[in-house]
N, CA, C and O atoms as a DFTB+ gen file, in Angstrom:
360 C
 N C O
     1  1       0.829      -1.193       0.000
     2  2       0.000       0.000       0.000
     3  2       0.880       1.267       0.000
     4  3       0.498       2.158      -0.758
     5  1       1.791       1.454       0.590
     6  2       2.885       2.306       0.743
     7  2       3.900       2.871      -0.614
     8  3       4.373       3.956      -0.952
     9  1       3.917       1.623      -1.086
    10  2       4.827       2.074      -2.437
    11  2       3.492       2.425      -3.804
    12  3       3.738       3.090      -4.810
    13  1       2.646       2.032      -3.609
    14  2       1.504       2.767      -4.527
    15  2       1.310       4.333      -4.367
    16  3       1.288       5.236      -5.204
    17  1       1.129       4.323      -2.518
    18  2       0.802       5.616      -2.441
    19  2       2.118       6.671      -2.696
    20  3       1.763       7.847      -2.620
    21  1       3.302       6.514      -2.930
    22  2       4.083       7.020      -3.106
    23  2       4.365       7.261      -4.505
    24  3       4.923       8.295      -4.875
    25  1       4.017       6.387      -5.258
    26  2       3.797       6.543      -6.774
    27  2       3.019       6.973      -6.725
    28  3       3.526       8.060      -7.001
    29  1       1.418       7.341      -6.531
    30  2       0.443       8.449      -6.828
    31  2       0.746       9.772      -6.359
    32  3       0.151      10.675      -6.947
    33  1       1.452      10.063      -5.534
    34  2       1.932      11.033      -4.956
    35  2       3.111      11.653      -5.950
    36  3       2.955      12.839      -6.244
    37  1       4.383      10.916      -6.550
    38  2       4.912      11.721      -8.003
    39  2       4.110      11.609      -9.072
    40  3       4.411      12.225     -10.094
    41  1       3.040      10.868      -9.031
    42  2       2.647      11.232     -10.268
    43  2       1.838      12.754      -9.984
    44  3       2.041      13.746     -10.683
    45  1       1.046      12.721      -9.010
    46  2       0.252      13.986      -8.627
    47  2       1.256      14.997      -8.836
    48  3       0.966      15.884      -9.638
    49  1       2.402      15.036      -8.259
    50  2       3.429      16.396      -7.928
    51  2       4.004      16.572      -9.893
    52  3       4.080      17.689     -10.403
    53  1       4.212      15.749     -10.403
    54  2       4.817      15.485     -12.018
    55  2       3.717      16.181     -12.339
    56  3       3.848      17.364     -12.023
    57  1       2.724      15.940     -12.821
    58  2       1.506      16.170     -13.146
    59  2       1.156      17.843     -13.091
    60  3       0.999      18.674     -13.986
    61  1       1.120      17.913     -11.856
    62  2       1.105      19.385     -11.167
    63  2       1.697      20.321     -11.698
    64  3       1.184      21.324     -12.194
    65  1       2.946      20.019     -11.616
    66  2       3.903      20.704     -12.329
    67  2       3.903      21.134     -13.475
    68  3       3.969      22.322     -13.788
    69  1       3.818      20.073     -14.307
    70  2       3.225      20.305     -16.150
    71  2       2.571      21.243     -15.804
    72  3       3.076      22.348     -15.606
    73  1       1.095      20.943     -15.636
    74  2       0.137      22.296     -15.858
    75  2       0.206      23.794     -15.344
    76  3      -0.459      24.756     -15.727
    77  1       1.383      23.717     -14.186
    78  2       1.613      25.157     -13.506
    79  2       2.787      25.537     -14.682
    80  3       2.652      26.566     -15.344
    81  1       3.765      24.772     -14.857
    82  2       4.633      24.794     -16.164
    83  2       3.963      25.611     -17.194
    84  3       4.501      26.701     -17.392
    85  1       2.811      25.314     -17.966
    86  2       1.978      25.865     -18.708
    87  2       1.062      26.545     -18.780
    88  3       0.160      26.624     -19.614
    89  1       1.351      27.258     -17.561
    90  2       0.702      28.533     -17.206
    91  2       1.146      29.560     -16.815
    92  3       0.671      30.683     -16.984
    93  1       2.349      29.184     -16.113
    94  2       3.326      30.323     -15.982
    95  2       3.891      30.433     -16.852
    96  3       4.032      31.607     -17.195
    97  1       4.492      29.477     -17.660
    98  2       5.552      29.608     -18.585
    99  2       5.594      31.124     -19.370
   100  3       6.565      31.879     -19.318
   101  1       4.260      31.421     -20.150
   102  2       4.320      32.883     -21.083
   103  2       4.396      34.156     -20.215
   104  3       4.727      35.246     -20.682
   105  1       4.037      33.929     -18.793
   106  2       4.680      35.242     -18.237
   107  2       5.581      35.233     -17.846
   108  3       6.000      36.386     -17.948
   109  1       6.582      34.387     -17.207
   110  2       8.019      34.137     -17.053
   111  2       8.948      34.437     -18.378
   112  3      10.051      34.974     -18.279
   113  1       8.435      34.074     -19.487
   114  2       9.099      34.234     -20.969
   115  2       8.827      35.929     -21.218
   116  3       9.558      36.539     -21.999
   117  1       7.936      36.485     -20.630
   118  2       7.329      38.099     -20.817
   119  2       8.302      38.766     -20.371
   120  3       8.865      39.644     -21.025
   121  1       8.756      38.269     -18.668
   122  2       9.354      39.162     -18.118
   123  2      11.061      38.799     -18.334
   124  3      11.976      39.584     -18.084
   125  1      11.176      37.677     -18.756
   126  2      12.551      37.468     -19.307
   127  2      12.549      38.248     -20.709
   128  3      13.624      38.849     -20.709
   129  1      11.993      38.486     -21.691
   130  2      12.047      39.125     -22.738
   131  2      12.128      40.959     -22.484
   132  3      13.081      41.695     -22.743
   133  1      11.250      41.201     -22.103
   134  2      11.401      42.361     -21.479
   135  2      12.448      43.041     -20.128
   136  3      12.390      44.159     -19.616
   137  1      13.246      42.047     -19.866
   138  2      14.179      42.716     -18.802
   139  2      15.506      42.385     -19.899
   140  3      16.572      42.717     -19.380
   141  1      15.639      41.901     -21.065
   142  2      16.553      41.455     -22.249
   143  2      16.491      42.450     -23.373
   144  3      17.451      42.736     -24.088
   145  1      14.988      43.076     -23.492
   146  2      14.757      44.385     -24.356
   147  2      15.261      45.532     -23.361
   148  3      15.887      46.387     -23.987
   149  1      15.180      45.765     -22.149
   150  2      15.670      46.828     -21.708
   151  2      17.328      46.996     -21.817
   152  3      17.914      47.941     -22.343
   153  1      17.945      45.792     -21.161
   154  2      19.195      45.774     -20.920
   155  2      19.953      45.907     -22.519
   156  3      21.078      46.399     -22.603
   157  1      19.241      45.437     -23.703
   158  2      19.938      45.699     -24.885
   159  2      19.701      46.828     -25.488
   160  3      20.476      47.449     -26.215
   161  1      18.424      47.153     -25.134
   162  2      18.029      49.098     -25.654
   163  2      18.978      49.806     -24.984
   164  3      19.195      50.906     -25.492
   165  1      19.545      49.575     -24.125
   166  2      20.339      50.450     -23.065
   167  2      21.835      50.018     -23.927
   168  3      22.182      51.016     -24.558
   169  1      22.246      49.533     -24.020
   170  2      23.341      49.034     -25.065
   171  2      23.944      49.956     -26.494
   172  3      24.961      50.397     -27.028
   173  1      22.478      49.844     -26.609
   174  2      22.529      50.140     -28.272
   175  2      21.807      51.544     -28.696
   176  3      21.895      52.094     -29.794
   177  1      21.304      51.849     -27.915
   178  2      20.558      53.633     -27.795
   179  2      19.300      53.435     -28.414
   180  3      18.635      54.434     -28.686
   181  1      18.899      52.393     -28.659
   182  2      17.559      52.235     -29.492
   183  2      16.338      52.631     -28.667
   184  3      15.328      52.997     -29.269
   185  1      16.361      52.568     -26.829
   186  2      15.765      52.806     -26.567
   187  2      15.845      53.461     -25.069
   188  3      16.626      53.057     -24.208
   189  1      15.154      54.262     -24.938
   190  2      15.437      55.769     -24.258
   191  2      14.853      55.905     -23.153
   192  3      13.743      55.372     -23.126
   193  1      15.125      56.342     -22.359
   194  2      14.312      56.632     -20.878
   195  2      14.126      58.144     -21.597
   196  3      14.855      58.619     -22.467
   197  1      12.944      58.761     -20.987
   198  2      12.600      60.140     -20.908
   199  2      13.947      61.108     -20.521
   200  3      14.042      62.209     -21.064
   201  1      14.501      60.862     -20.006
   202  2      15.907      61.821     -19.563
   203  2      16.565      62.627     -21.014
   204  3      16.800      63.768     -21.414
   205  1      16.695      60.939     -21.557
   206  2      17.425      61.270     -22.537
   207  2      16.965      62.031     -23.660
   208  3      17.516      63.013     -24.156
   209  1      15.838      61.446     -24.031
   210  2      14.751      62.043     -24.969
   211  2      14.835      63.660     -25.357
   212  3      14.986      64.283     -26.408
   213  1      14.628      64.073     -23.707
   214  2      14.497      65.513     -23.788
   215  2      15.865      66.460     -23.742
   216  3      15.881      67.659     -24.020
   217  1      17.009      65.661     -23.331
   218  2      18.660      66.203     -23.346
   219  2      18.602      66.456     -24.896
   220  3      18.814      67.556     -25.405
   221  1      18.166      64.848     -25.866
   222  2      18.385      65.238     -27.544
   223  2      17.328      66.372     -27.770
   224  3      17.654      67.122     -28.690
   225  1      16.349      66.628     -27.266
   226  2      15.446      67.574     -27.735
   227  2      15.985      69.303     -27.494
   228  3      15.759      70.329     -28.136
   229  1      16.653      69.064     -26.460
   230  2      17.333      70.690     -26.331
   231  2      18.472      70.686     -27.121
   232  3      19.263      71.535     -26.710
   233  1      18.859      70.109     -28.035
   234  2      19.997      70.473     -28.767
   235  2      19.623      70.614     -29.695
   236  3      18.603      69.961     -29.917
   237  1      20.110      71.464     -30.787
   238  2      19.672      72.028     -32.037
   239  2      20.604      71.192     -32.918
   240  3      21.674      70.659     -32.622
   241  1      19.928      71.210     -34.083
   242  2      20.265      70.187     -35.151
   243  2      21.769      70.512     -35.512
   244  3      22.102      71.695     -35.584
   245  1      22.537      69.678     -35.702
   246  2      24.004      70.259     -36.395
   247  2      24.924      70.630     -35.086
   248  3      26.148      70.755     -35.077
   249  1      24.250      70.736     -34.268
   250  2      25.358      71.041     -33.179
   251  2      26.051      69.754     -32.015
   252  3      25.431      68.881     -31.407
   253  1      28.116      70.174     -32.014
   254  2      28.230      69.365     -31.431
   255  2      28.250      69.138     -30.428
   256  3      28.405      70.159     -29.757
   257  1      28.163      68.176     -29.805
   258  2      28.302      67.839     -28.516
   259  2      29.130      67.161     -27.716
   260  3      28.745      66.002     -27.561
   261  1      30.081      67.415     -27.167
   262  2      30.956      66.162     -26.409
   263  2      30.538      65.934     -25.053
   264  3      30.267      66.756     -24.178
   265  1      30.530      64.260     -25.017
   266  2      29.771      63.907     -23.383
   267  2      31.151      63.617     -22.802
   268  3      31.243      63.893     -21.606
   269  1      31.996      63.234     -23.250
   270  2      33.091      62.372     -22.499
   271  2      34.077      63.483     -22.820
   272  3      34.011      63.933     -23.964
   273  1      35.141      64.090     -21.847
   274  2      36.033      64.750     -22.226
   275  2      37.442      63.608     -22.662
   276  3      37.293      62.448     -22.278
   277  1      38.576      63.899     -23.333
   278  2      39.233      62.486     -23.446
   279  2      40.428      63.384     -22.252
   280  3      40.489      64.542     -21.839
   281  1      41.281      62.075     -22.016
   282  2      42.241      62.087     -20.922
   283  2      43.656      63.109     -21.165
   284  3      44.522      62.655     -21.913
   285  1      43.810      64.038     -20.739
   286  2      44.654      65.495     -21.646
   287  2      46.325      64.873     -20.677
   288  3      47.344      65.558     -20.770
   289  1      46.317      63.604     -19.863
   290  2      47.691      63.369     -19.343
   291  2      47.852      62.034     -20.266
   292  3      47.506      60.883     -20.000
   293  1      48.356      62.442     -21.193
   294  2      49.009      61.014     -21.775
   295  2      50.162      61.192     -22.225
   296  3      50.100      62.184     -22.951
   297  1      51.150      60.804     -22.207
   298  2      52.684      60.856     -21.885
   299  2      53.157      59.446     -22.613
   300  3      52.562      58.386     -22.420
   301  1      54.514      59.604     -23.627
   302  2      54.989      59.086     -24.447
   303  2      55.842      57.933     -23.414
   304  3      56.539      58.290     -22.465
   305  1      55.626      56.530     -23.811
   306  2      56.610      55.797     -23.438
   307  2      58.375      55.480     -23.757
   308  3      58.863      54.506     -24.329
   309  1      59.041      56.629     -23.188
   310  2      60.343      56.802     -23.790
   311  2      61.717      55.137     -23.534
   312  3      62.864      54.987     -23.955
   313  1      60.697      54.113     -22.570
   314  2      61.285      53.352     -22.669
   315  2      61.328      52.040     -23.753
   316  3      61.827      50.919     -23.654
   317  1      60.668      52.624     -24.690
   318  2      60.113      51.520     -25.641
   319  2      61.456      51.032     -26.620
   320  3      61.793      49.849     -26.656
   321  1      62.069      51.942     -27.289
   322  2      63.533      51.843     -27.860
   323  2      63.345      52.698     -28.966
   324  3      62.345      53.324     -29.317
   325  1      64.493      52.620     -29.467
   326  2      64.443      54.118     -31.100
   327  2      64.194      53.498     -32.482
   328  3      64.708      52.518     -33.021
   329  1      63.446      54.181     -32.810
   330  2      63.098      53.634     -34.563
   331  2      64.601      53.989     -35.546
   332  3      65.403      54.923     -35.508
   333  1      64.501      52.774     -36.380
   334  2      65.317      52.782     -37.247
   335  2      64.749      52.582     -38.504
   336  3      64.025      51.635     -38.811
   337  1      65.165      53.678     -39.358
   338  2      64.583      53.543     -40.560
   339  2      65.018      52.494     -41.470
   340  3      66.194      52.393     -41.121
   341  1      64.864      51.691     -42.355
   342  2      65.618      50.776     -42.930
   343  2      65.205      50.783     -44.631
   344  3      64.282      51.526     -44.964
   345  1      65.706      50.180     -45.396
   346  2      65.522      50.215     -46.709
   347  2      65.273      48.089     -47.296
   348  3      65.946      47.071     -47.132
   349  1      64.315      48.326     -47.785
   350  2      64.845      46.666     -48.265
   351  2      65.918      46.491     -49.414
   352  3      66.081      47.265     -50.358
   353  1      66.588      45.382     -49.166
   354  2      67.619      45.405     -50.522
   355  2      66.639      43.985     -51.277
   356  3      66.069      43.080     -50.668
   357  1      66.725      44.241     -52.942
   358  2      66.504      42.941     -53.594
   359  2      67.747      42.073     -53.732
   360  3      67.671      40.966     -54.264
């Protein structure tokens, strides 16, 4: 009696599962798709929070803009060695 009821019991829990499986499944796939559209819109500029929207909207067409200044300490590696010009011979 014991090992029956233990087999009706995975089959109940197997069983169970499937159908909660197939019911959650398309909103679990929703919110995985949509937290995959945000994180790649954010990537690729395709898609915008309001912030940004209105930063491009105050700028006038043709004009530039720099967001990033570049790094003004960059300094030549004098330990690298000296160029020699050379010629090939045939």
């Amino acid at each position: 009696m014991g090992l029956l009821r233990t087999i009706l019991i995975i089959l109940l829990v197997y069983f169970g599962f499937k159908i909660l499986a197939r019911l959650f499944a398309p909103l679990l796939m929703r919110f995985v798709a949509k937290k995959a559209e945000e994180k790649f819109g954010g990537q690729f500029g395709g898609f915008q929070n309001p912030n940004q929207q209105s930063q491009q909207q105050k700028q006038k067409e043709g004009e530039t803009v720099i967001d990033k200044m570049p790094n003004q300490n960059k300094k030549s590696n004098d330990k690298v060695g000296e160029y020699v010009d050379y010629e090939e011979i045939d």
